[in-house]
Backbone as a printed PyTorch tensor [residue, N CA C, xyz], in Angstrom:
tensor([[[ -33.2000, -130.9380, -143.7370],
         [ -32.6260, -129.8380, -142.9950],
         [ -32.0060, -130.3210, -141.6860]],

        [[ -32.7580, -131.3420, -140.9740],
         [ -31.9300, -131.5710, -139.9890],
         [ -30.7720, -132.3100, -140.0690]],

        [[ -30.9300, -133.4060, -141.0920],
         [ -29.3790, -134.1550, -141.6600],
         [ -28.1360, -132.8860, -141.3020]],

        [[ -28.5760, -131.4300, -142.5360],
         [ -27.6450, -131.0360, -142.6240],
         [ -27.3370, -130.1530, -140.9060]],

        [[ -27.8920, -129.8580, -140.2210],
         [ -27.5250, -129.1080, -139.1260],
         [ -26.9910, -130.4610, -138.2250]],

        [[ -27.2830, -131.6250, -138.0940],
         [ -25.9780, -132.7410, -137.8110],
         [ -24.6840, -132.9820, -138.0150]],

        [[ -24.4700, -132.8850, -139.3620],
         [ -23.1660, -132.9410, -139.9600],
         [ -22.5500, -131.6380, -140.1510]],

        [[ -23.1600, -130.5670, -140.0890],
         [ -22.4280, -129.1630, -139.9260],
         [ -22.2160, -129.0340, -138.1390]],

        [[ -20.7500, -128.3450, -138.2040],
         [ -19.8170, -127.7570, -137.0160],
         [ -21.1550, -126.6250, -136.2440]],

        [[ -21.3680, -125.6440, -137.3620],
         [ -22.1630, -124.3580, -136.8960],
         [ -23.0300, -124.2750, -138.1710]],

        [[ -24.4300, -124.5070, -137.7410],
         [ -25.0320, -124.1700, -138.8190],
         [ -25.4550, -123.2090, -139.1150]],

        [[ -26.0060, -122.6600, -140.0280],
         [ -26.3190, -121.0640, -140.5060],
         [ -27.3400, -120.9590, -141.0640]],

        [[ -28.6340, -121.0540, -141.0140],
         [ -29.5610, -120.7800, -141.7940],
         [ -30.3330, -119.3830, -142.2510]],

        [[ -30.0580, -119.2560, -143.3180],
         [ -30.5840, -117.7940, -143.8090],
         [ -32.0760, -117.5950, -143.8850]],

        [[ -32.5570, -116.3000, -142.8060],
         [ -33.8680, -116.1830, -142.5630],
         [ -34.7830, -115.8200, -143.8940]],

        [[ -36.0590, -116.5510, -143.8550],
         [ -36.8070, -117.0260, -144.5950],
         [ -37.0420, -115.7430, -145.4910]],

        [[ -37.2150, -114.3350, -145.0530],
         [ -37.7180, -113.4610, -145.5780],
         [ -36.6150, -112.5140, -145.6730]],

        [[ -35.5490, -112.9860, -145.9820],
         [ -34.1580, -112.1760, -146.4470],
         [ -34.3630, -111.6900, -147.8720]],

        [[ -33.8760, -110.4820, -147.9120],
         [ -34.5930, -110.2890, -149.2700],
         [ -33.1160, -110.1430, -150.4660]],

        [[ -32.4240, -111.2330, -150.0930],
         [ -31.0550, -111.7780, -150.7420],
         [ -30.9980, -111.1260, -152.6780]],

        [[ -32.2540, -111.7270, -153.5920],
         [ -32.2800, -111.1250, -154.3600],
         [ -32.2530, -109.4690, -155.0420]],

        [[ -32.6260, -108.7990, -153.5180],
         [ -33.1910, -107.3790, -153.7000],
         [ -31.5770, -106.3120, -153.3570]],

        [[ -30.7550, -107.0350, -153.0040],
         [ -29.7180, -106.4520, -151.6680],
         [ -28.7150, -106.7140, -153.1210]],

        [[ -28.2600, -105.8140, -153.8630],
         [ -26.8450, -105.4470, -154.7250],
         [ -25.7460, -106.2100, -154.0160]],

        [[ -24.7040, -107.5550, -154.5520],
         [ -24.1640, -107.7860, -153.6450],
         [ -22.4120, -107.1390, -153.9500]],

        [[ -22.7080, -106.2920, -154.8860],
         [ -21.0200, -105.5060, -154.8410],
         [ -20.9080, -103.9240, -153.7120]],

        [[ -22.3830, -103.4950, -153.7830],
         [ -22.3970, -102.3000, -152.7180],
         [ -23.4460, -103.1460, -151.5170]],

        [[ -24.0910, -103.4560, -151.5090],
         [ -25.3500, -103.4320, -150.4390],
         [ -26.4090, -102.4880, -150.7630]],

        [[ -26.5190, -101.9910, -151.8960],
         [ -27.8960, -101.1280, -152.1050],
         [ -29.0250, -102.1430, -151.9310]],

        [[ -30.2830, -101.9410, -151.8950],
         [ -31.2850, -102.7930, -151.2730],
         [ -32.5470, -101.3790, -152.4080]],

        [[ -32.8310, -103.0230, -153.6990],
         [ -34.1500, -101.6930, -154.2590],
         [ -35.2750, -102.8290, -154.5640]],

        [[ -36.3730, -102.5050, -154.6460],
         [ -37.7280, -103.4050, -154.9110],
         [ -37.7670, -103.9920, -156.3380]],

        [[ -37.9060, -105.0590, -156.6120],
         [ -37.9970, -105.6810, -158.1220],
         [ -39.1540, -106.9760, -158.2220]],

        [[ -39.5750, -107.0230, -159.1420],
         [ -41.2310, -107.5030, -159.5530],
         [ -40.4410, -108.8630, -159.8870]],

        [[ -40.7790, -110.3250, -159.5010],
         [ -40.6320, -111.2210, -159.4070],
         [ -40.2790, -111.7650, -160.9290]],

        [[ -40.6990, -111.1300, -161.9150],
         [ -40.3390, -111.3790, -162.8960],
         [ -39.7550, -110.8830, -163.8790]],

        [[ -38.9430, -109.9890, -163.3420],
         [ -37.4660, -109.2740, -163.8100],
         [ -36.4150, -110.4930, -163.0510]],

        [[ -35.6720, -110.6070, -164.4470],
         [ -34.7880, -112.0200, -164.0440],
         [ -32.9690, -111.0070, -164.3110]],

        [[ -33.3500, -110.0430, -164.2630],
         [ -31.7070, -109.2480, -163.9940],
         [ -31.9160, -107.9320, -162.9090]],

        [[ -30.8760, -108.0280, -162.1960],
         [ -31.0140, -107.2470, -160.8390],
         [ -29.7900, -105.7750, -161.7130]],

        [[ -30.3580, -104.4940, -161.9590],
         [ -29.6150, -103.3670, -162.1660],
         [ -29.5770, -102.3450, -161.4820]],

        [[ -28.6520, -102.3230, -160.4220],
         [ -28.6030, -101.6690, -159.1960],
         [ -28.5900, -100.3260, -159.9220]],

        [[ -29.5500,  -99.8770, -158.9410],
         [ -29.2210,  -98.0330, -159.4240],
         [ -27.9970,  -96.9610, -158.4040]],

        [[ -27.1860,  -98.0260, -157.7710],
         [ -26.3140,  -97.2240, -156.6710],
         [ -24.8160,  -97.4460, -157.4160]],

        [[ -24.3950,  -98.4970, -157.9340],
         [ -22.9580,  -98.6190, -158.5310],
         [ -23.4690,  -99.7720, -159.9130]],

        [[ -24.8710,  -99.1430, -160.4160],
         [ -24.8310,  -99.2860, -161.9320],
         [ -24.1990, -101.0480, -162.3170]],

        [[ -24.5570, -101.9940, -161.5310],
         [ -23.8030, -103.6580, -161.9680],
         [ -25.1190, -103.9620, -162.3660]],

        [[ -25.4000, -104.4670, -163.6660],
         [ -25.7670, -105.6830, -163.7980],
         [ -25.8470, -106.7030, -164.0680]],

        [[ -26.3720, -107.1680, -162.7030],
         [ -26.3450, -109.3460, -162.9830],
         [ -27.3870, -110.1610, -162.7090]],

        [[ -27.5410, -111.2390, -162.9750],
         [ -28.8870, -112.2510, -163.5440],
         [ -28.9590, -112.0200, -161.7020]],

        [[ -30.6570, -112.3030, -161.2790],
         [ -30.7980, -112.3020, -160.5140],
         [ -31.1080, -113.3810, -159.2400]],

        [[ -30.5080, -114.7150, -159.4670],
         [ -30.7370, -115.5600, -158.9040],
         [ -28.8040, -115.4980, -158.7330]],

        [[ -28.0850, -115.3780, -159.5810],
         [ -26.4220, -115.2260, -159.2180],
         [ -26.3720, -114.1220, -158.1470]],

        [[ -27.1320, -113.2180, -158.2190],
         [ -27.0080, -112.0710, -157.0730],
         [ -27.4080, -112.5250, -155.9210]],

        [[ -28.4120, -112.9360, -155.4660],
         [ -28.9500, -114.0370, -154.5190],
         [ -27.7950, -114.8550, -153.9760]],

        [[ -27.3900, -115.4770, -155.0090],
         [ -26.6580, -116.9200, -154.4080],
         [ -25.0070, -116.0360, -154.0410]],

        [[ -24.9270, -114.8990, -154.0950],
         [ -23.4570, -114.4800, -153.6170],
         [ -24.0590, -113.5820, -152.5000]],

        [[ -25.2620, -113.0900, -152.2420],
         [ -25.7250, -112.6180, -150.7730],
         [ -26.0180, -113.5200, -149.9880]],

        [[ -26.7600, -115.3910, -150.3050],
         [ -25.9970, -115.8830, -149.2400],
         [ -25.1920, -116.4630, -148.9330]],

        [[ -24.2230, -116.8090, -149.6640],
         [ -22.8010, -116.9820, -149.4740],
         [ -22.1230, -116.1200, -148.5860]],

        [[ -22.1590, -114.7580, -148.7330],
         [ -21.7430, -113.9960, -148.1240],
         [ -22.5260, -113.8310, -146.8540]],

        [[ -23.4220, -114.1060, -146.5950],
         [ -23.9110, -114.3400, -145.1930],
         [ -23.8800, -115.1650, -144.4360]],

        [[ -23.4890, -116.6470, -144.9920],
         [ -23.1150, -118.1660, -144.2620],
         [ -21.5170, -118.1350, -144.1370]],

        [[ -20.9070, -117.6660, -144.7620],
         [ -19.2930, -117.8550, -145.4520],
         [ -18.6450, -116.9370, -144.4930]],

        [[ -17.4920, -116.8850, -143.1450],
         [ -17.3880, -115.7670, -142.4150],
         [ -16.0880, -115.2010, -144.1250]],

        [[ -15.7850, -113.6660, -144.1080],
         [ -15.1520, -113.1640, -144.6430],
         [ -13.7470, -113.7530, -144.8600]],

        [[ -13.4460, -114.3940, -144.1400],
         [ -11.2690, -114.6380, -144.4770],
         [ -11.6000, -115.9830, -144.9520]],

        [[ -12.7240, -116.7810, -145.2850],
         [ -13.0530, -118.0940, -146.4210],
         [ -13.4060, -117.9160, -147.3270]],

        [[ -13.7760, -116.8290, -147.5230],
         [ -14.5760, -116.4240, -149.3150],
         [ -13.1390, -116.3620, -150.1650]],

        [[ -13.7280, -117.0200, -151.4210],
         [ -12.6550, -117.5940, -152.1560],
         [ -12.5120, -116.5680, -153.4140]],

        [[ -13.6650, -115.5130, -153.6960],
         [ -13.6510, -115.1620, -154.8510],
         [ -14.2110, -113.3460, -154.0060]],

        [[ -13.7810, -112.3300, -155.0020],
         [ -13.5270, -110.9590, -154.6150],
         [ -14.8400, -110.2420, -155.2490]],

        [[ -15.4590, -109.2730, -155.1850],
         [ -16.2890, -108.3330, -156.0130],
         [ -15.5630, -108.3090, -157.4250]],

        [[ -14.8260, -107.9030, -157.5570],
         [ -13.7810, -107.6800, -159.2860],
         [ -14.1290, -109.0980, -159.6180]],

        [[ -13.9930, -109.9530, -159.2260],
         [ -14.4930, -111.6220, -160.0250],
         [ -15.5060, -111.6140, -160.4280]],

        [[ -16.7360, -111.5700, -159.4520],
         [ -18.0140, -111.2520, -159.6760],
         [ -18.3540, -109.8300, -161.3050]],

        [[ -17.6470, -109.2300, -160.7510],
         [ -18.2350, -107.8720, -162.2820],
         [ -17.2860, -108.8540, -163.3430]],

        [[ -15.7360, -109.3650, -163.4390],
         [ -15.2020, -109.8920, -164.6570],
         [ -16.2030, -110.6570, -165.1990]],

        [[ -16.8460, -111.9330, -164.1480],
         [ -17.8770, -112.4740, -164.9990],
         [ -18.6410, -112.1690, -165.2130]],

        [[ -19.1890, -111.0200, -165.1300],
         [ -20.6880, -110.6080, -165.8280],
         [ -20.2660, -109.6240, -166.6320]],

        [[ -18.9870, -109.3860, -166.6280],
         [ -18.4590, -108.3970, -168.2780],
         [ -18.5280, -109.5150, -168.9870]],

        [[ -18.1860, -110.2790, -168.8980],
         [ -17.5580, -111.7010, -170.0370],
         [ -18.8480, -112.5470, -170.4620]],

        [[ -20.2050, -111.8880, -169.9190],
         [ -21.1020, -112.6190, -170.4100],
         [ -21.3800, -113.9000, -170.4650]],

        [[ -20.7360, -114.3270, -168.5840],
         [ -20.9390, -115.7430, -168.3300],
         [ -22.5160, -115.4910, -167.3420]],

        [[ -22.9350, -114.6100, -166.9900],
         [ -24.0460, -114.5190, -166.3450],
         [ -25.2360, -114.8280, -166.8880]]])
């Protein structure tokens, strides 16, 4: 960890008890799920996706400022229509 806060400009570390998996990342709904449910099915705009991909695009989206993110919400649902999730 410290390597990387050397060689990073601004580092960003996402707090320990973020609850990244729980937080819908196409709306921001935020609902409770049992550690071993491995798909996140938001009950606010009805997406579902594997739940470690949901995670890893809440913190992306929390390290990443907005005008660098490379990929849109509509990307995110195409691939989990297409059954790459």
């Amino acid at each position: 960890m410290d390597d990387l806060k050397r060689k990073s400009r601004t580092p960003k570390v996402v707090p320990r008890y973020t609850p990244t998996s729980q937080i819908c990342s196409i709306c921001g709904h935020r609902q409770k799920m049992p550690l071993k449910e491995r798909t996140f099915n938001c009950g606010s705009c009805n997406i579902s996706i594997d739940r470690d991909l949901n995670a890893s695009i809440n913190i992306l989206e929390y390290m990443v400022p907005t005008e660098r993110r490379k990929f849109t919400p509509m990307d995110i649902k195409t691939y989990t229509y297409m059954g790459n999730a």
